[in-house]
Structure formats: C-alpha cells, structure tokens
N, C-alpha and C positions, 0 to 999 in steps of 0.2 A: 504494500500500500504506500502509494506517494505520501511525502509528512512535507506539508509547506509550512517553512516559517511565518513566524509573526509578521515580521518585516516585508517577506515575501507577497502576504496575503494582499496589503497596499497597495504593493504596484501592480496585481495582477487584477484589483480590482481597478483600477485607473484602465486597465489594456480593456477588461469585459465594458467600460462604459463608454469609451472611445468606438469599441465594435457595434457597441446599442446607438452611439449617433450614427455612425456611417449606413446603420439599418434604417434608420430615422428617413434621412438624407434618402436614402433610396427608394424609399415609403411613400414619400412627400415631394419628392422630383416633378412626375409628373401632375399630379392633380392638385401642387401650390407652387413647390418651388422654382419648377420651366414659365412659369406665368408672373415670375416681375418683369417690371412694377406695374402692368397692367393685371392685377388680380380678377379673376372672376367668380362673381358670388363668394367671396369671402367679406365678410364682416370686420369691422373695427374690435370687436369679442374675438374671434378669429386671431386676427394679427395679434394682440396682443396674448390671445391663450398658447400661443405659437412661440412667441418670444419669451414668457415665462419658461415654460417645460424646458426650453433651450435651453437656458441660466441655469438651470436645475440639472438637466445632463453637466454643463460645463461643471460646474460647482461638486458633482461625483466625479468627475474627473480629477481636479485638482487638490479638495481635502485628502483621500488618498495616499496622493503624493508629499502632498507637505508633513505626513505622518512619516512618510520613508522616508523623508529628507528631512528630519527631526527639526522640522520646524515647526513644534506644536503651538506654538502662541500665535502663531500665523493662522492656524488652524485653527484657534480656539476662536480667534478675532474674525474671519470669516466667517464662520459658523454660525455667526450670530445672525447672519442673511437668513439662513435657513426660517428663522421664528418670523420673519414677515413673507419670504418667497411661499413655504408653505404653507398659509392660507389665504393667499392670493392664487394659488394653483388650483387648489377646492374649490374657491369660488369660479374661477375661469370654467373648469373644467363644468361645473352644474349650468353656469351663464351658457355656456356652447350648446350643451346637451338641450338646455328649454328651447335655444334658437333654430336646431336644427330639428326641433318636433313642430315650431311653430310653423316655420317655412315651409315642411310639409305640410301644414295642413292649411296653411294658403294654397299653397299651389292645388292641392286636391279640392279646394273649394271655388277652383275655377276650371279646374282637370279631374271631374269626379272619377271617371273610368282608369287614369293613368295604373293605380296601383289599389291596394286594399289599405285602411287604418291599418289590419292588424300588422304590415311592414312595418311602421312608425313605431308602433308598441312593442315590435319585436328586435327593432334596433334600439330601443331605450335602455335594452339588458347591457349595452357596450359603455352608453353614457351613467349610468346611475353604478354599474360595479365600480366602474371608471372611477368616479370620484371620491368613493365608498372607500377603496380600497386605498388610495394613495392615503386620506384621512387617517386611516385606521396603521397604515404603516410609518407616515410622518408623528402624528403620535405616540407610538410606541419609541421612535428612534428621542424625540426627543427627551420622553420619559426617562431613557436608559442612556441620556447622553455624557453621562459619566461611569457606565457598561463601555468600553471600548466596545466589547464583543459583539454584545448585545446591537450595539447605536450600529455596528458597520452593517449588520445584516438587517438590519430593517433598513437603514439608507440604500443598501445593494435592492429589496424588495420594493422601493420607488424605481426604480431603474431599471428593473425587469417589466417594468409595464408598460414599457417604449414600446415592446416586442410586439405586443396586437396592434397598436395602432401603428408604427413605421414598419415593419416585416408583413403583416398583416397586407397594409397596403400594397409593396414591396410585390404579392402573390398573387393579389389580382389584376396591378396591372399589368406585369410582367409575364406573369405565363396564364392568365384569364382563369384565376379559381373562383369559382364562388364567394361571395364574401361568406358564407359560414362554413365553405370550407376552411379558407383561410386562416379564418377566427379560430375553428378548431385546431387548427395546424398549429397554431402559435400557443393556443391555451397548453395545449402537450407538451409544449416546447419550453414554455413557464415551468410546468409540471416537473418535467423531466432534471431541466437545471436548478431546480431547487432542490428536488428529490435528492441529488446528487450530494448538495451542498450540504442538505439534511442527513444524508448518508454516512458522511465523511465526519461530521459532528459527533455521529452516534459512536462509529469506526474508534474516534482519536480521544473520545469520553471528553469533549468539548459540551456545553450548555448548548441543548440541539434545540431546545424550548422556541427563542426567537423563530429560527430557519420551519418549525412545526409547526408553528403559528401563520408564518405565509405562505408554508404550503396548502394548511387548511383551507387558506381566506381562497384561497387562488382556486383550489377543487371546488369550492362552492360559486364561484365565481364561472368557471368551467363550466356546471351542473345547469346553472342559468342560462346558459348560453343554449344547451341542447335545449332545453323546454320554452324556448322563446317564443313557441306558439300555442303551447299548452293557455287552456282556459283560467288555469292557475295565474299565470305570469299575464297573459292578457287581462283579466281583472287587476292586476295588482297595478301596472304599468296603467292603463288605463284612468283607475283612481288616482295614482298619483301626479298623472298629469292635470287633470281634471284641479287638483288641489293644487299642487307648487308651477300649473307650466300656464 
C-alpha cells in the first residue's frame, strides 16, 4: 500500500485541483467560455456565480501549497476569504438554480409544447444538491478549521463538485451523452474518488469520519439524481419551487 506523507498530501492536493479547473475549463468552453465577451443568455447571476466558484478552485489550489511551503501564516491570513467566498457561493449557486427554473418557465409559457415541467423539476435535483452540498461541506471545513485533517478533506469535498458541473458538461458536448448520463458518469466518479480516499483513511487508521461523511452526502446526492422523475422528487421539487422560486 502507497503511504503518502503529510507534506506530500498538499501538493498532491494543489495537482487534483488544478486537474478539477482544466475539467472546469473544458466543461465551460463551449457553452460560456468560446462566447466572450458577447455572452449568450447568461445572466449578470451567471457571471458573477462563474467568477466566484473560480476564486474558490484558485484558493484550493494555493492554501495547499503555502502548507508545503510552510508558509502557514500566509495560509492562515488567506483563509480568512474563505468565511465570506463561502456564502456568497451558496447564495450564487441557489440565485442560478431559481433563475434557471424561472427562465424555463417563461419560455414554456410562451412555448407550451417545447418540453414537459416535469424537465425543470427534474433538473432542480442538480441545482438544490448543488448548493446543499457545498453548504454542508464548507461548514464542516470550517468547523474543523483547526483539524488540519479534518479542514483538508472537506475543503478537497468542495472541489470534487466541479466534476458534475465542468466534466459533466465536458461529456455532453464532446462526445453527445445524455445529460443524465453524464451526471451519472461523474456522480461514480465522485463516488469512486472519494471511496478511494475513504479507503486509504480506513487502510492507514487515519480519522476516515470526514472522507464518510462526503461520501454519504454524495451517494445521496447520487440516489436523487436517478429518481428525478419519480413522483417522490417531483412533488418535492415542485413544492419547493412553488415556495422559494
């Protein structure tokens, strides 16, 4: 069994977040980033939910590193971005998700046939885990932000969630998947690199607690996604656009 150092685990996690933008980047190519600066149907919500998550991949790039390069006070003084970037990224992320129900349902209220509601209510599973999850993983990091251990693997579990929305994209327009294939392709994919991660904790008798924690959120997370047409998730989606959209 590989034993990665302490040291080791920092720069390798700077190399996985660098890999998560260039997925990003290739996600977002064609259906935002080939379109400056004349954007199409992107929103001022948009650019700026665009431009946060970006500062937020940068920002797991760089803490990281200034740990290998024992510059912790640098680190510590940085860090402090985190307590306002993440919950301006919750809010972005909910602000998108309402905007992109609502636009559907203009357009359907001038294009009834185009498509069914229950699309709308079945892509709300992408937007509401979406924000769910980073919440519940920036929380937890910051909880344990003096858990070195603990704080890297919930920061790493923000960062694994680039994967469905930039690889995701990445799949259908590059080689024409489905979007729920895709989506499932990447929740596996979540799955699996956490599994791993969770694996290796249990393996080296490391605190596997954090890494179990977002494997769970993510399998459920997963489980929503197959049932996004179920009557279950369609009433649920439903009500709550009805109440918060």
């Amino acid at each position: 069994m590989i034993t990665i150092s302490s040291k080791d685990s920092y720069r390798l996690t700077s190399l996985l977040m660098i890999l998560l933008i260039l997925g990003i980047q290739w996600g977002f190519y064609r259906p935002y980033l080939s379109q400056f600066p004349n954007f199409v149907d992107s929103t001022p919500t948009i650019h700026i939910h665009g431009a946060l998550l970006m500062a937020w991949m940068v920002l797991l790039v760089v803490q990281p590193m200034l740990i290998y390069l024992k510059k912790a006070k640098w680190h510590r003084s940085l860090g402090k971005v985190s307590w306002l970037l993440g919950p301006l990224i919750i809010v972005s992320m909910f602000l998108v998700g309402r905007g992109s129900y609502l636009r559907g349902m203009d357009f359907l209220s001038t294009n009834p046939e185009a498509f069914p509601v229950s699309d709308l209510l079945a892509t709300m599973v992408l937007d509401i885990r979406g924000f769910i999850t980073f919440a519940i993983f920036w929380a937890f990091a910051m909880a344990f932000r003096k858990n070195s251990s603990a704080h890297m693997r919930y920061m790493i579990g923000t960062g694994l969630l680039a994967i469905g929305p930039g690889i995701g994209r990445g799949l259908t327009n590059t080689f024409d998947f489905s979007l729920q294939a895709a989506l499932t392709t990447t929740d596996i994919l979540d799955l699996l690199i956490v599994g791993a991660f969770l694996g290796y904790d249990l393996i080296k008798k490391k605190d596997y607690k954090p890494n179990l924690t977002i494997f769970i959120v993510f399998f459920i997370g997963s489980i929503l996604w197959q049932i996004d047409y179920s009557d279950l998730w369609q009433n649920f989606a439903q009500g709550y656009a009805d109440l918060l959209y």
